[in-house]
N, C-alpha and C positions, 0 to 999 in steps of 0.2 A: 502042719502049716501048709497052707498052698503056699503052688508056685506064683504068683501073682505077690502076694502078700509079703513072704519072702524075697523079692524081688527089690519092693517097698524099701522092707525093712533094709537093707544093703546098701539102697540108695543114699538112704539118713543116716546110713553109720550106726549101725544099732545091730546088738549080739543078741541071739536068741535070746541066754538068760534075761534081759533087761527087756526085751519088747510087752508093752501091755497095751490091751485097746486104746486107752489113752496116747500113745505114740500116735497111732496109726490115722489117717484120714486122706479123703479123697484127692486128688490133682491132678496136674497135669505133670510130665515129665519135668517142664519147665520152673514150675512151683516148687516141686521137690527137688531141686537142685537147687530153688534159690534159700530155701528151707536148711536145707544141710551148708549153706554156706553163712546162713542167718545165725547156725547155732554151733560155729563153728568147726563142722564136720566135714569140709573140706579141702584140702591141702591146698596151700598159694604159697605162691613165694618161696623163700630158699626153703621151706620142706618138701618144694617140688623134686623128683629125681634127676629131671634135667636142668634145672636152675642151671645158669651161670654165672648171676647177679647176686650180691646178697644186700642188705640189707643198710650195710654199711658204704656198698660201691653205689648205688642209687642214690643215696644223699649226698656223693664224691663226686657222680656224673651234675648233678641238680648244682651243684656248688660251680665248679670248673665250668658249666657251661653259661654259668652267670658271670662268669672271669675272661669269656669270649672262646673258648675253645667251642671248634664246630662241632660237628656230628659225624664225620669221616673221623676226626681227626679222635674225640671218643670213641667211636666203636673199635678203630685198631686198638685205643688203651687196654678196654674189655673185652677185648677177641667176641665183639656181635654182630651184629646186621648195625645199619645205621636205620632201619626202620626199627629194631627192638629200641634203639637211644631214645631215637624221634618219641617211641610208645610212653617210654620214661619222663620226656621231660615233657611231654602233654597229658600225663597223668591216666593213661589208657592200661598200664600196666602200673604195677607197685602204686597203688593209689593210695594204699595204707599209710604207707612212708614220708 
């Protein structure tokens, strides 16, 4: 397999065994990352390795900040930036949730 090809294939999350012409097709870097994220194949959110949010505190922050708590006053709760809270409750990050 070329290196180009294999390259590809890494992108999309795809193990030699499983690759067939069918996988494969032209793009741009940008395509193929929205491609691997289209089909699941790339980690967001708490199976990130740096996560510090999960799943359950985004819907805690989302909650409490509707109860009037600011965004200083959140980020000390979560040990984050008050720009990662900001990112949460304008839906820039954890959009799933």
């Amino acid at each position: 397999m070329n290196q180009a090809i294999e390259q590809e294939s890494q992108a999309k999350g795809l193990t030699a065994p499983r690759i067939t012409p069918a996988h494969l097709f032209q793009g741009t870097r940008f395509e193929n990352m929205a491609d691997a994220v289209n089909k699941n194949r790339q980690a967001s959110g708490e199976s990130l390795p740096h996560a510090k949010l999960t799943v359950a505190s985004v819907c805690e922050i989302r909650s409490l900040h509707e109860e009037g708590y600011g965004y200083r006053r959140l980020a000390r709760k979560y040990q984050v930036s008050q720009t990662a809270i900001k990112k949460v409750l304008t839906r820039q990050t954890w959009r799933n949730v």
